[in-house]
C-alpha positions in Angstrom: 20.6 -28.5 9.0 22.1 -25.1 9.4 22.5 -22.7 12.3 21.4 -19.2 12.2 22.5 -16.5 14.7 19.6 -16.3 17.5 19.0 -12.4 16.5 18.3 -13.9 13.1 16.1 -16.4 14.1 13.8 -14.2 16.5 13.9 -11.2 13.6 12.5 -14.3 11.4 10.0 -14.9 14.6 8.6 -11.8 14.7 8.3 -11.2 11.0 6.2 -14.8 10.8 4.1 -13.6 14.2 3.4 -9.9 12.1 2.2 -11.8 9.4 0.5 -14.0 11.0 -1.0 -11.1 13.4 -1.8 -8.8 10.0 -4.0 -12.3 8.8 -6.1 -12.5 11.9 -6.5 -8.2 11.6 -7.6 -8.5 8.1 -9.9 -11.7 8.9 -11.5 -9.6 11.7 -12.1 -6.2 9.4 -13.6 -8.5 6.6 -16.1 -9.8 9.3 -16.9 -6.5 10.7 -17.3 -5.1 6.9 -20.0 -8.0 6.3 -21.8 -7.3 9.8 -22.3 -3.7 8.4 -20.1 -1.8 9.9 -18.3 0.6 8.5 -14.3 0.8 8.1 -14.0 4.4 10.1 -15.5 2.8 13.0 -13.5 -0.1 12.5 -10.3 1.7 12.0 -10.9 4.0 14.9 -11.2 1.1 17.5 -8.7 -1.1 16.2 -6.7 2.4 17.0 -8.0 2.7 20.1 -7.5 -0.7 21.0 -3.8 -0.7 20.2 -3.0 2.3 21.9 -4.7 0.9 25.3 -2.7 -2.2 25.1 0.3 -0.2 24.0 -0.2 2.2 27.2 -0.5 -0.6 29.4 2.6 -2.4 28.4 5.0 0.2 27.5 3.6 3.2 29.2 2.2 7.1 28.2 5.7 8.3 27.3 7.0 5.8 24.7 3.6 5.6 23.2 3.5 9.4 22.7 7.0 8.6 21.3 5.5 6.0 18.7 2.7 8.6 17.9 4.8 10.8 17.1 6.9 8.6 14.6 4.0 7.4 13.4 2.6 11.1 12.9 6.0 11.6 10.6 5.2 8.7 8.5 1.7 9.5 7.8 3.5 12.7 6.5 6.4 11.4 4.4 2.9 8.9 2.7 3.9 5.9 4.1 0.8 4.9 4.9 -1.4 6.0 1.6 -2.8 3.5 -0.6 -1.5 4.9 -4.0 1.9 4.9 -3.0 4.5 2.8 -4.8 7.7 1.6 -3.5 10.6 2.3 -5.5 
């Protein structure tokens, strides 16, 4: 058996609880698809959703923080389905 630092371990954590996270996400838009309802609605709650829990852990001022980084990658494409990684 071999030892890896603890940063490395919980980095490895979190990266297995994102995925596992982005699995039950995807499980739950496929079911709401199916019911009928469409992905803007979807998309908008799941939004409105995070940004609650977000607000209630972290408070308004770092989540206006993470807007705005978000709003910078939204511009720079990150988030666009065509894009390619290079």
């Amino acid at each position: 058996m071999f030892d890896l630092p603890s940063v490395e371990l919980d980095e490895m954590i979190q990266a297995e609880k994102k995925q596992v996270a982005l699995e039950y996400h995807s499980e739950a838009w496929a079911d709401g698809i199916s019911d009928g309802i469409e992905s803007d609605i979807l998309a908008e709650t799941a939004i409105t959703t995070a940004l609650l829990e977000l607000v209630r852990l972290h408070g308004e001022d770092q989540v206006v923080e993470m807007i705005d980084d978000l709003r910078q990658r939204v511009r720079f494409g990150e988030f666009r389905a065509d894009r390619t990684v290079q």
